[in-house]
C-alpha positions in Angstrom: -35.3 0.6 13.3 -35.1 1.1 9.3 -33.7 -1.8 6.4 -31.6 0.3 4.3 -30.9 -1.9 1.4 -28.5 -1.8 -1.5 -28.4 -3.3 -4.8 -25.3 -3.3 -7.5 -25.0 -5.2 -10.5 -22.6 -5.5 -13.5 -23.1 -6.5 -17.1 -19.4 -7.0 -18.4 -20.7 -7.2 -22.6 -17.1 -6.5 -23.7 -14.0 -6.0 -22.2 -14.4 -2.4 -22.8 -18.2 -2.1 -22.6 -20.8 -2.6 -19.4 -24.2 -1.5 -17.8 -24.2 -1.0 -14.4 -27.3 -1.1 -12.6 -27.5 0.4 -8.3 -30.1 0.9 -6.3 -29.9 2.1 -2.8 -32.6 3.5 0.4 -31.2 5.6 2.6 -31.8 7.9 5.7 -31.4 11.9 5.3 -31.0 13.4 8.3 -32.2 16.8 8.6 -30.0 19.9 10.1 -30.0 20.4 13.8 -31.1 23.8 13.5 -34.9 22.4 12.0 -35.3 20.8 15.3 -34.5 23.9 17.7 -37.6 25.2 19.4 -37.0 28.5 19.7 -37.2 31.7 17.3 -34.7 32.7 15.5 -34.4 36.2 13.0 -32.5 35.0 10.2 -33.3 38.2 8.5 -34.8 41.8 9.2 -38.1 40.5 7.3 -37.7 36.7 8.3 -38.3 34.5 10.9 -37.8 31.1 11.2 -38.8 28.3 14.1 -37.6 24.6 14.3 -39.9 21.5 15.2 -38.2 19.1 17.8 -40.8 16.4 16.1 -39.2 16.0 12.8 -38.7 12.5 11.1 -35.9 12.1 9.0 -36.2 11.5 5.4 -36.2 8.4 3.4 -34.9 8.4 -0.1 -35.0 5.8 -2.9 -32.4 6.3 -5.7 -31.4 3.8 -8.6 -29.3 5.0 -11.5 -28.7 2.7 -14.8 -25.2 3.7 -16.5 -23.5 2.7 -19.9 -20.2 2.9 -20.9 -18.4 1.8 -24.1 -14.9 2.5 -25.3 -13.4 1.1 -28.9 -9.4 1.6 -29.2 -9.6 1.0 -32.9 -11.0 3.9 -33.9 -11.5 5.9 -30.9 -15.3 6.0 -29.8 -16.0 6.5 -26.6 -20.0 6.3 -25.2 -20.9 6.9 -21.9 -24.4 7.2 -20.8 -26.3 7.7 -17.3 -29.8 7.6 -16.1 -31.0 8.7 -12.3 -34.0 8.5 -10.6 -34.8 9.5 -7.3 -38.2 9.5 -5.0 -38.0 11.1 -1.3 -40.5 10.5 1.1 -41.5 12.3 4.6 -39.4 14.8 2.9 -38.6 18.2 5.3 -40.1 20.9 3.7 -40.6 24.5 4.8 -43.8 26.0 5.5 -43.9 29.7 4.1 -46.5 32.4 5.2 -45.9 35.9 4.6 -47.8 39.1 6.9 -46.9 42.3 4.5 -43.3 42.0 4.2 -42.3 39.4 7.3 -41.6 35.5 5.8 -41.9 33.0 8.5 -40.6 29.4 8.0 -41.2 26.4 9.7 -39.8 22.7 9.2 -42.6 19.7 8.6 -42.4 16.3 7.3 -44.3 16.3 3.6 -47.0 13.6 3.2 -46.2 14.5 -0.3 -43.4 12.6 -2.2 -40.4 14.8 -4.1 -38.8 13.3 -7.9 -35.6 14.3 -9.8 -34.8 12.8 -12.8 -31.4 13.1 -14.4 -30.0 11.7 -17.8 -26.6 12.2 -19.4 -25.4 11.0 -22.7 -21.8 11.9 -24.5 -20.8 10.4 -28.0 -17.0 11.0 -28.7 -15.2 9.9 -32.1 -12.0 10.9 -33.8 -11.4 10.5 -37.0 -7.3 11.1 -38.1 -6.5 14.2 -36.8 -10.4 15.6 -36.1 -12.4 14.7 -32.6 -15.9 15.0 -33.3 -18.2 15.0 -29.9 -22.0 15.2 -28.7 -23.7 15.4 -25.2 -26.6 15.9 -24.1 -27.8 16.5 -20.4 -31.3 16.4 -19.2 -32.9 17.2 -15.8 -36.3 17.1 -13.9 -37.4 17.7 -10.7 -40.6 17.9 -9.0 -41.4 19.0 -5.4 -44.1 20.3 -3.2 -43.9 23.8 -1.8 -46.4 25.1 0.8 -47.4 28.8 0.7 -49.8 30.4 3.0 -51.1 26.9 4.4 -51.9 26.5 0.3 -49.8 23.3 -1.7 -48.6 23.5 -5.1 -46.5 21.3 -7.4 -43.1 23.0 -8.8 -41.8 21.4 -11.7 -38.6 22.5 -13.5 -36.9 21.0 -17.0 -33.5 21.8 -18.2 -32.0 20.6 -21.7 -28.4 20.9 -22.3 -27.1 20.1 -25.9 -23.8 20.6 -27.0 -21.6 19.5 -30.0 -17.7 19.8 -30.5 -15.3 19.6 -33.8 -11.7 19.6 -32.2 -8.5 19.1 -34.6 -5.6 17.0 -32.6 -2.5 18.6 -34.0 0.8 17.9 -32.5 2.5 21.3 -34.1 0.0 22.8 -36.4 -2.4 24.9 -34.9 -5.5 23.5 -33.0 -9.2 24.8 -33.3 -12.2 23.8 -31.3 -16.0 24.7 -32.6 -18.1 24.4 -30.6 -21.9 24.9 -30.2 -24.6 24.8 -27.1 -27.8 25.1 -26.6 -29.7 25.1 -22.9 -33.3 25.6 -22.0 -34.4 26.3 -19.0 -38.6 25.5 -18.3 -40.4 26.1 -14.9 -43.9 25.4 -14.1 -45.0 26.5 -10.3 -48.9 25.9 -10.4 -49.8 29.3 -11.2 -47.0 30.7 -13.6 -44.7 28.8 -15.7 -41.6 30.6 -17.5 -39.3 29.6 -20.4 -35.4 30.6 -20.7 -33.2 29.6 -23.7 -29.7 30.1 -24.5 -27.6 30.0 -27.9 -23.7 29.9 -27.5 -21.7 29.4 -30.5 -17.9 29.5 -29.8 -14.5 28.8 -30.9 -10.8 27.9 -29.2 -7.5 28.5 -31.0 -4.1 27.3 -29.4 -1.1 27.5 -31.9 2.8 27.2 -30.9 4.8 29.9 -32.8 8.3 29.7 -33.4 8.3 26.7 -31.1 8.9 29.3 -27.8 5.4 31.1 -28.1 2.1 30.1 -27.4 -0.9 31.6 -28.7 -4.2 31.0 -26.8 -7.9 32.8 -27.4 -11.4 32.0 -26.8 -14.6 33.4 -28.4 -18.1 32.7 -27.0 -21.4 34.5 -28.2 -24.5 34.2 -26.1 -28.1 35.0 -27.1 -30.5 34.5 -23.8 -34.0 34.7 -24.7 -37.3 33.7 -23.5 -41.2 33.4 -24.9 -41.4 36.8 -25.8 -37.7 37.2 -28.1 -33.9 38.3 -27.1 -33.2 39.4 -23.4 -29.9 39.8 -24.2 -26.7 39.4 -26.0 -23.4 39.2 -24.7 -19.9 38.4 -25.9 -16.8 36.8 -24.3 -13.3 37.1 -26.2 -9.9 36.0 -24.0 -6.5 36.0 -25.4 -3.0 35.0 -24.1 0.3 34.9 -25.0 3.3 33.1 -23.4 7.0 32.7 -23.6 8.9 29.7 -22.8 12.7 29.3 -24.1 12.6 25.5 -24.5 10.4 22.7 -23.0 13.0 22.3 -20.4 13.2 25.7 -19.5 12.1 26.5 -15.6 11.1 30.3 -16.6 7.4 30.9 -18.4 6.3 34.6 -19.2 2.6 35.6 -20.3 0.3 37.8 -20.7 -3.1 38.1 -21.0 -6.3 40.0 -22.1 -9.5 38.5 -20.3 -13.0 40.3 -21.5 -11.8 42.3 -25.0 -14.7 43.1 -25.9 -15.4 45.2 -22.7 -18.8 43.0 -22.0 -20.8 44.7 -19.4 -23.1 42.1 -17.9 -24.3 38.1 -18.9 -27.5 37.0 -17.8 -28.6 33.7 -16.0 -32.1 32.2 -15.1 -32.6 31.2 -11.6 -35.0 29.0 -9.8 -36.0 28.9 -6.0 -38.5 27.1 -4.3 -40.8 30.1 -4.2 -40.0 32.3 -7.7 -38.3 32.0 -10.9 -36.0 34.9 -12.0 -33.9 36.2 -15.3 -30.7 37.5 -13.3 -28.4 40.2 -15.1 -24.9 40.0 -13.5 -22.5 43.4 -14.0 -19.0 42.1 -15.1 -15.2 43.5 -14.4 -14.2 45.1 -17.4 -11.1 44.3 -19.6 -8.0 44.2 -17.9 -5.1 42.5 -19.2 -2.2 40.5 -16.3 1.2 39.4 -16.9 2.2 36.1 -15.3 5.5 34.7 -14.4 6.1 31.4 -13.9 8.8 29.5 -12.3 8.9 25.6 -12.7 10.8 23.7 -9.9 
């Protein structure tokens, strides 16, 4: 027998402004397949076996959010703070004989954190949108190699601003810039990623039938030591419509212009952190028709 309680509580400052504060403890239940006795070969080179004995988990989780909205001149703030702590946590067990990996379920004396905070700023001002976000996360569990404990930490920062025009004929453009880093720290080794993205959006209506679309993104992935690799995206479309009541739409579009071979992306398991370079389909362009009922 477990008390799960629950806590929610609202701060109405404005009409169109409150905090909101929750707090709840809850049960995770683990998979069936942890508590199986038997052996089982998930892979040529792994093996895993359950433990009928398991506990499930208990997690604590409270998150504080904030939310603000002015009609007059069109801000909008929204902002949100998480924070969770599990205990008796299930966690895998991880020896390795040359190349075989066994795994085996076990309730962690060790408590596991995540951290997670979100803030956007939005304002327009006439016929320009102006926003800023900003995401941040941190997490921080135990993994068990080799009957050996260590603490993996991982960061990740997300920034991003955005200058939008809000044209009802004229063209619109979005600018837009991000920036992302990625920072893991598993005992013995700790690795940094970063990412650079500049980019731009242009939708214009031509002749009052045809619509114009096309996206540019560059991407600069990098780590300690310099540039990884850079990569560019450009997309373009093109469309046909008669009138705004018309039931026929006719387009075509060009995805990957530039020809870009690959992107890269940085990846984080419980047991390594990796750089991934991902091959891409080349350009090819597809012609669309679409019939409105």
């Amino acid at each position: 027998f477990k008390l799960l309680p629950d806590f929610d509580m609202r701060l109405q400052l404005k009409k169109s402004e409150q905090i909101t504060l929750s707090y709840a403890m809850q049960t995770q239940f683990t998979d069936v397949n942890n508590l199986a006795k038997g052996i089982v070969l998930n892979n040529y080179n792994s093996i895993f076996s359950g433990d009928a004995t398991l506990d499930n988990a208990l997690a604590h989780n409270i998150s504080l959010r904030y939310f603000s909205f002015n009609m007059f001149n069109y801000t909008n703030v929204f902002a949100n703070i998480s924070y969770s702590k599990k205990i008796d946590q299930i966690r895998n067990l991880t020896n390795f004989e040359s190349v075989i990996r066994t795994n085996s379920p076990f309730n962690s004396a060790f408590a596991d954190e995540t951290l997670s905070a979100f803030g956007r700023f939005q304002r327009r001002f006439g016929k320009l949108q102006a926003s800023v976000n900003g995401n941040f996360n941190y997490s921080k569990f135990n993994q068990f190699i080799q009957n050996q404990r260590s603490v993996n930490e991982n960061y990740s920062q997300t920034y991003r601003a955005e200058l939008r025009t809000n044209f009802k004929e004229a063209p619109n453009v979005e600018l837009g810039y991000s920036y992302s880093i990625s920072d893991n720290d598993q005992g013995t080794s700790r690795s940094k990623f970063y990412t650079k993205a500049p980019s731009i959006d242009v939708d214009a209506l031509l002749l009052k039938t045809l619509t114009f679309k096309t996206d540019y993104t560059y991407n600069n992935f990098s780590d300690n030591n310099g540039t990884i690799n850079d990569y560019q995206f450009w997309n373009a479309s093109l469309s046909y419509r008669k009138d705004k009541d018309a039931k026929l739409e006719y387009e075509v579009k060009a995805t990957n212009l530039l020809n870009t071979k690959s992107q890269n992306q940085s990846n984080t398991s419980n047991i390594s952190v990796s750089a991934t370079e991902y091959y891409i389909q080349p350009l090819y362009v597809t012609f669309r028709l679409i019939y409105s009922l």
